[in-house]
N, C-alpha and C positions, 0 to 999 in steps of 0.2 A: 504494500500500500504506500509506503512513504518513499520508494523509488518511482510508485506509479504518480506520484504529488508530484516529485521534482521535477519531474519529463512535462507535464504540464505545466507546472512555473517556467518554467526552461523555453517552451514554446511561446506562453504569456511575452515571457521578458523576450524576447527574440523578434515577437511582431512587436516591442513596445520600442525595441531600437531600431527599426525600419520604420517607423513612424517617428523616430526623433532627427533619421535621417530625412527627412520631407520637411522643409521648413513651414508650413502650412498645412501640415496633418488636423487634426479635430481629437486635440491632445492636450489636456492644459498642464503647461508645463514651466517652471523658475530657475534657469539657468542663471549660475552664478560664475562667471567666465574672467578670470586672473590672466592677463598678457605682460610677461615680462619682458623691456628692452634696454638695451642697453649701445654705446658708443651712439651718443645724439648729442647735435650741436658741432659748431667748425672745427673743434677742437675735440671730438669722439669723448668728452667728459661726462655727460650727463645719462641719465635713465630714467626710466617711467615706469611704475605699478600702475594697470587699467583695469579695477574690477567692474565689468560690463553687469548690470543687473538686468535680466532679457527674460520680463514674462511673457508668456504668449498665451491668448486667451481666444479659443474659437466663440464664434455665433452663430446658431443657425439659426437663418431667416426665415428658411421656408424649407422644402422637401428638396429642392433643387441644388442650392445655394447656401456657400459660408462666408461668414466674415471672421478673418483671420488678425488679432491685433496682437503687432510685435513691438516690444516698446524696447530702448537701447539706453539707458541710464548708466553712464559711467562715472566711476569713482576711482579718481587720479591725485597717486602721488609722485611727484616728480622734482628732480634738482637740478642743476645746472647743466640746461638743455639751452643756453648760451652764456659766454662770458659776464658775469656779474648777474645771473639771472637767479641764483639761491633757490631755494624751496618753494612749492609750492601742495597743497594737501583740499580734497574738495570734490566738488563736482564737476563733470564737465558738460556738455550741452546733449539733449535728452534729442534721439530721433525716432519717431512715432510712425509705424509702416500701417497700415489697413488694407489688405490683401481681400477683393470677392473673386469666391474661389468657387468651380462648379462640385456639388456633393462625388460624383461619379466621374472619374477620367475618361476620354476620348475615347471613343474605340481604336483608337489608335495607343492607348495606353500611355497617355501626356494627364497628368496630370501639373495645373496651371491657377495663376490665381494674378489678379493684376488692381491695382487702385492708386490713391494718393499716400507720399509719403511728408512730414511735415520738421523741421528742426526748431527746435523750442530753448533760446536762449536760457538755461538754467545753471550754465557754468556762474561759478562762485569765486572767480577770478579771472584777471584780463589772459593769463597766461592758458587757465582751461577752457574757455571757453571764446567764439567770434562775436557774440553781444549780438546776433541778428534771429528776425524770423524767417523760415525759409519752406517751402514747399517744394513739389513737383510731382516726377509717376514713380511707379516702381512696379517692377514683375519679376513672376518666377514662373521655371518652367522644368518640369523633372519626368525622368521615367523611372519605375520600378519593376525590375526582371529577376527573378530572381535572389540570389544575393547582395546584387547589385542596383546600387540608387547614382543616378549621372542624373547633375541639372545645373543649373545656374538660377541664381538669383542678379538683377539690377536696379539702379535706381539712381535720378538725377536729381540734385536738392538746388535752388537756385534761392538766393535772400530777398527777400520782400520789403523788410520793414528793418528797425534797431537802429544803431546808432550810427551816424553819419560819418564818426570819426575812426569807423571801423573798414577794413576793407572787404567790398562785397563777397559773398559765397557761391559759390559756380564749381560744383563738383559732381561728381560720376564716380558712382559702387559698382565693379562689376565681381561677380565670388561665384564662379564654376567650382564645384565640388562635384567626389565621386567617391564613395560607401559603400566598402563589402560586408555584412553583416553576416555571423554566420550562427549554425543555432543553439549557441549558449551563449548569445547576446553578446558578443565580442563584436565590436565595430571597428574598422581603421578607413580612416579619413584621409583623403587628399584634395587641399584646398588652398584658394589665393585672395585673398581681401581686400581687391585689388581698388586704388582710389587714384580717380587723376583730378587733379586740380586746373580747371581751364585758365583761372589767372594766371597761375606761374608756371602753366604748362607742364606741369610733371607729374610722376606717376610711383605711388608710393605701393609697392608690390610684396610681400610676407609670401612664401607659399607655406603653408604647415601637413605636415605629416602625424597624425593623434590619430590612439587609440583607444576605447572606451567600451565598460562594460555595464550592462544593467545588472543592478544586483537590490535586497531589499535589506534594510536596517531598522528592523519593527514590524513596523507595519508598513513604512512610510518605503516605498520603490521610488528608486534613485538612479541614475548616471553620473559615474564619472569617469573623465576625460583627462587623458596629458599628452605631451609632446611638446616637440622642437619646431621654432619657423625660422626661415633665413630670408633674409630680404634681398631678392634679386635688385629692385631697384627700389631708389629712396630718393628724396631731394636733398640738396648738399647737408642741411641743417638736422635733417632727422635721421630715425634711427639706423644702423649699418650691421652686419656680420647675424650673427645669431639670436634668437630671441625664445620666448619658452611659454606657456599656456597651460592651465590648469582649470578645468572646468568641473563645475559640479550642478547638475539638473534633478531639482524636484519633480517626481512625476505625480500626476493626481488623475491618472485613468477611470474613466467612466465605469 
């Protein structure tokens, strides 16, 4: 009996990380996601803790249709990321995605979801935060085969409102991932975070390699996540060579 339990926890958890690999599964879920960097600034002195706070909360609308809300709340402490720049500990600017997403994938087997995404000046310093409001679109688009999840996510934020004396925001996320899940809930991720900045033209590129397992502690089933990312490219001032991730996700399955 209790070998026959854990083959069905085992399957449980196993469809629970192929649903953690779908960023818009109908899953509510509290990802508490730790990036650590390091050689930032002209002089490679400075580093940055980013605990990303990333609940995601489906809604359904109707029989058809969801509304997927991903929110991106980070908490940044960082030090001398330029000459004379010291410490800084706080918030930095919250991005709010809203994903409507069809119930049923394509017969084509696409599952997709596309809406507004919004930046909400909540940095708690000049250094964390751009002081602007910002909107634009954002989509995803993934298949699931198997063991295997390939998709992408993107999204364009452009500033609208905030303070004058700040410079405008004109950016582009583009984050291709690809998830092998297999079935004792072991997941390995490969993936790029990728941001270009249309003002100063460049492209701030991590690829990370992490792997993760579902497992339960109580009652309460969880993910967690580690690994390494190296930054192909960066702009002169930020991060460079190796970087590191540590991710922890509350799951609250239906």
């Amino acid at each position: 009996m209790a070998a026959a339990s854990f083959s069905v926890y085992s399957q449980d958890a196993s469809d629970l990380a192929k649903q953690l690999a779908n960023p818009i599964a109908s899953l509510v879920s509290v990802p508490f996601q730790a990036n650590v960097d390091w050689n930032i600034g002209p002089q490679d002195d400075g580093e940055r803790l980013t605990v990303n706070v990333q609940p995601v909360v489906p809604i359904s609308l109707n029989d058809d249709w969801n509304l997927i809300s991903r929110t991106i709340l980070p908490i940044i402490d960082q030090s001398d990321i330029f000459p004379g720049a010291g410490s800084q500990s706080g918030l930095g600017d919250t991005v709010q995605s809203l994903f409507f997403s069809p119930v049923e994938p394509t017969a084509n087997g696409w599952i997709w979801g596309a809406g507004p995404v919004f930046l909400l000046p909540t940095g708690t310093d000049d250094l964390l935060g751009a002081d602007k409001w910002g909107i634009g679109p954002t989509a995803v688009a993934l298949r699931q085969a198997g063991p295997w999840t390939t998709g992408g996510l993107v999204n364009q934020i452009w500033s609208v409102a905030g303070d004058d004396n700040r410079e405008d925001v004109s950016q582009s996320f583009v984050q291709p991932f690809f998830t092998y899940t297999t079935p004792t809930a072991l997941s390995v991720t490969l993936t790029a975070d990728s941001t270009y900045n249309w003002k100063t033209n460049d492209w701030t590129i991590p690829i990370g390699l992490f792997a993760a397992q579902v497992f339960k502690v109580g009652s309460q089933t969880m993910q967690v996540q580690a690994g390494p990312r190296y930054y192909a490219e960066s702009p002169e001032s930020g991060p460079e060579g190796w970087g590191a991730r540590v991710n922890v996700v509350l799951l609250f399955p239906k």
